[in-house]
C-alpha angles and dihedrals in degrees: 000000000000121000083246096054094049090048106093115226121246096257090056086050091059098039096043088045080228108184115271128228081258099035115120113215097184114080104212094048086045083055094049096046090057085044094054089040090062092045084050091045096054099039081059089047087051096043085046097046080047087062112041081040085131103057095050089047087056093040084049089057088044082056099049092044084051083061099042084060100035089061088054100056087044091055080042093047087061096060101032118036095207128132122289089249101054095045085047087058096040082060106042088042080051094057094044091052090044086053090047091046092053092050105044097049106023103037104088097046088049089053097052092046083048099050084050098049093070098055095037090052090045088056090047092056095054088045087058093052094048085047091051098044090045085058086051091262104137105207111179087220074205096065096037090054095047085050087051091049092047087048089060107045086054086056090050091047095047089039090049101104081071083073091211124275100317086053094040092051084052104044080049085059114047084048084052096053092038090050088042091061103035085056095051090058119357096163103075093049084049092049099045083056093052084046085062097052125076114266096244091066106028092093093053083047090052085053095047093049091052093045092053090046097054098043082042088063098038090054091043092055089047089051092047096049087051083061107048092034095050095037099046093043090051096049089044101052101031079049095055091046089047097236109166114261099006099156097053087049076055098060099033092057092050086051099047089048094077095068097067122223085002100061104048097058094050092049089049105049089053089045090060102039077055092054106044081046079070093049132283085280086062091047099051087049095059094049090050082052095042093054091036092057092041098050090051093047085041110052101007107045104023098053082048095068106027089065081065100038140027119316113227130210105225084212094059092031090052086042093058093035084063101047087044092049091059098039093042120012136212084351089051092054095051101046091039108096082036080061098042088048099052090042089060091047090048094058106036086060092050087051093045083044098049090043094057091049088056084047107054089039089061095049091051106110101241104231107244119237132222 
């Protein structure tokens, strides 16, 4: 018999299930190598999701604006039974006349205290040379000033995937559209990610997305009442004491309060150089605002709502603010402790999850056998 007439055809191959030039007889290498295929497959979803690190950072932001929106049409929702759509547009028509209305009214006048922080900070940096070398401190003002410099260009190198303000209007952008459109309807994204998993766990999916939701809004108005508590009492008392650009220290304290354990201290320490450039009663007067404000939003606000949402250690908070900082800039710090928060919920409902299965497998009754 020829070679050709001993060779099977392909059609008797596939009938016969005759082993293939990749087939794996043996059962436990054939165990390993689809081991060893899974382990390949996540290290190149993990180098993937590496490398388009930035895009899910900025669809992240469009999720927790979606939520930002989506709490406000729910507190609307109490008050006016009207359809989710239309509460959706009264809140987002309410945030774009706010906008107009700040800058309308209050735009010039933030522009003239702006274009006076720079030089009055700039005085008080010299004061607090003269201050350290009368005390017998010699500070070279020369040195202090390169270091400065250097300082800043290492933020701008680490705070470079922000892409400067033409890159930062569009990043805000794009989270604002994609928020825009996960608000409207946010069940049928949520639904298209229960579809890919697999249907045993896509009701415990469908838990775990509610539960982050809900902890997501509670920790965004809290977020949101530290602002406008810390940034309307600022500009109010440091006002009636007459204290300069006291409306601008104001704004700049609500915005830098959203970046927890970081904001506060930068807002502070310009409060007070302002201060001390109207005389040391001033400036006493700053710090005794400063503490007063912190210890309201501290021990008054915050426990508030972390008794209704997810409490939050400040060490790991501070710890993720600073890795995000440097991956991510200015955007990484903001949506740090968000990220932190839906993480711990994450996994608190896997290991509640995984508990009552084990549970539940330990209550089922074991056939017995003969």
């Amino acid at each position: 018999m020829s070679d050709q007439e001993k060779r099977p055809d392909t059609e008797t191959v596939i009938e016969e299930g005759l082993a293939g030039p990749t087939d794996i007889s043996d059962p436990r290498v054939r165990s390993e190598v689809r081991r060893a295929m899974v382990w390949m497959g996540v290290a190149l979803l993990f180098g993937l999701a590496i490398f388009v690190s930035g895009s899910l950072l900025v669809i992240f932001g469009g999720i927790v604006f979606a939520a930002l929106i989506d709490g406000g049409a729910r507190l609307l929702g109490r008050v006016l039974p009207i359809g989710r759509g239309l509460r959706v547009a009264i809140i987002l028509v309410a945030a774009l006349a706010f906008l107009l209305w700040m800058m309308q009214f209050a735009g010039s006048q933030v522009a003239q205290q702006a274009a006076q922080l720079p030089a009055t900070i700039e005085g008080q940096f010299y004061k607090g040379l003269a201050w350290l070398r009368g005390h017998g401190i010699n500070v070279d003002g020369g040195d202090v000033r390169k270091l400065a410099q250097q300082a800043m260009g290492g933020i701008g190198q680490v705070t470079r995937a922000v892409g400067g303000l033409i890159g930062g209007l569009t990043t805000l952008f794009l989270i604002v559209v994609l928020g825009i459109y996960f608000a409207i309807e946010p069940d049928i994204y949520r639904r298209g990610v229960a579809w890919i998993l697999p249907a045993d766990r896509r009701d415990e999916f469908e838990r775990t997305a509610q539960e982050m939701g809900r902890s997501l809004r509670r920790l965004l108005f809290g977020r949101l009442l530290g602002m406008g508590v810390e940034g309307i009492a600022t500009w109010i008392m440091l006002e009636l004491y007459g204290v300069p650009m006291a409306f601008l220290l104001g704004l700049i304290t609500a915005l830098l309060a959203a970046l927890p354990n970081i904001g506060a201290p930068i807002s502070g320490a310009l409060m007070i150089m302002v201060g001390f450039s109207g005389g040391t009663d001033m400036g006493i007067f700053t710090i005794i605002v400063y503490a007063l404000v912190q210890t309201i939003d501290g021990y008054v606000i915050v426990p508030i709502i972390a008794r209704k949402t997810v409490d939050l250690p400040p060490a790991l908070v501070l710890a993720a603010q600073l890795v995000m900082g440097v991956l991510f800039g200015i955007l990484g710090l903001a949506l740090a402790d968000p990220m932190v928060a839906m993480i711990k919920v994450w996994l608190e409902r896997t290991a509640k999850h995984n508990q009552e299965e084990q549970e539940n497998g330990a209550g089922t009754p074991q056939r017995a056998t003969a």
